[in-house]
N, C-alpha and C positions, 0 to 999 in steps of 0.2 A: 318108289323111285328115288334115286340117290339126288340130294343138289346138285344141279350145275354149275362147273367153274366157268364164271365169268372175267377175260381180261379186261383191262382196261388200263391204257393206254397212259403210261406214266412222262411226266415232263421235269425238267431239271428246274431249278433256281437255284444260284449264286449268294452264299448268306454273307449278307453286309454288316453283320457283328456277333455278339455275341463270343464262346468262347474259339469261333474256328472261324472268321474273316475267311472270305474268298473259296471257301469250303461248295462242292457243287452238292446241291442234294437231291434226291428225287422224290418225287409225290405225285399225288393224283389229290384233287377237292373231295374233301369227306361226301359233300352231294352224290357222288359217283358209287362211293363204296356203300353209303345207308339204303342207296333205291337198289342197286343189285341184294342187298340184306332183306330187305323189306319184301323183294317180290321173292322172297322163297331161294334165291344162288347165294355161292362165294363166291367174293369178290377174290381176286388176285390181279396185282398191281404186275404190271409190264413196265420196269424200267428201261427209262427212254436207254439204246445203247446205236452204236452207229457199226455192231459185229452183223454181219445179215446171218451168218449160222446162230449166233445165240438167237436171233430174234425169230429164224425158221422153231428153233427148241423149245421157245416160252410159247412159241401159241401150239405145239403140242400139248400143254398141258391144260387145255382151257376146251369149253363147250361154245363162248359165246364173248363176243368181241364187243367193246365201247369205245370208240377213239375219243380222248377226251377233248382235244383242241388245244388251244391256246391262241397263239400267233398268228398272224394271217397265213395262209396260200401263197407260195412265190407265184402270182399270175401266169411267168413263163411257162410254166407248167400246162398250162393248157393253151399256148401261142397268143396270150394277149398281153396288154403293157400294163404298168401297174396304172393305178387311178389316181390321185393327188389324197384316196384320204385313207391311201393303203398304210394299214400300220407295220408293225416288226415282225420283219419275215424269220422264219429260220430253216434255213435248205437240209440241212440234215433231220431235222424235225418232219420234215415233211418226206422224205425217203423212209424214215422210219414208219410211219402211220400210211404211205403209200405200200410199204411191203407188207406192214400187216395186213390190211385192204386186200391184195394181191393173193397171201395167202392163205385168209380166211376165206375170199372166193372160193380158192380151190380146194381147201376141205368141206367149205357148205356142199359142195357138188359131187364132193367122194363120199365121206365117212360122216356127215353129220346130220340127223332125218328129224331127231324129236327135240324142239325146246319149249314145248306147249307148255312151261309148268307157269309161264308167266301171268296171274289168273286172269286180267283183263284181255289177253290176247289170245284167237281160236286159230292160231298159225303150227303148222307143224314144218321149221325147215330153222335151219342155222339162222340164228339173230347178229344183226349186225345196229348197232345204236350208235351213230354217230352225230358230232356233236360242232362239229367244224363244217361240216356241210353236209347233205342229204339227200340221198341215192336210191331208189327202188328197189325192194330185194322181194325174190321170189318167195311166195304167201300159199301153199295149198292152204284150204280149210277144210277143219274137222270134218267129217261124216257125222 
């Protein structure tokens, strides 16, 4: 059986020196990329972008989605007010990671049936590992 490509969900930072001041860069925490390494996939970094066609394109190229997080939830988002110990929001950050969301659903549900290579886990169905907050995703088990 071939690796699976694993996204995950890339975030920007702003570098405050070095030779490119003000320079935007994109990453993901090495944590992300050595546990997709470790359980047997390749990692492949989804830089954050605010095109929804590019970002429908990158998750063509992957088996299995990790939203990394960062930033809080803009609360509105699910019709509540923020809280007094809400940290730094970012709206496009979260349109980004909602459409991946969005369209990893809808390939778990067409085209994606086997990612049992993960050896602790006896699920056969599209994996979704998220990391900003945490969702039910449908689990048949093995025979």
């Amino acid at each position: 059986m071939d690796k699976p490509i694993i996204g995950i969900s890339g975030s920007e930072i702003i570098d405050e020196g070095g030779m490119f001041p003000g320079y935007r860069r994109s990453y993901v925490n090495e944590d992300y990329v050595d546990s997709v390494v470790k359980n047997g996939g390749i990692p492949f970094i989804i830089p954050f972008t605010e095109n929804d066609e590019v970002i429908k394109e990158q998750l063509d190229h992957v088996q299995g989605l990790i939203l990394s997080g960062g930033h809080d939830v803009d609360p509105h988002l699910y019709n509540e007010e923020p809280l007094q110990k809400l940290g730094t929001t970012w709206p496009e950050r979260d349109h980004f990671d909602m459409l991946l969301l969005k369209l990893a659903e809808e390939k778990r549900n067409t085209s994606i049936r086997d990612l049992s290579w993960f050896p602790n886990h006896k699920c056969v169905s599209w994996r979704l590992i998220i990391s900003r907050f945490v969702i039910s995703t449908r689990c048949d088990v093995k025979a």
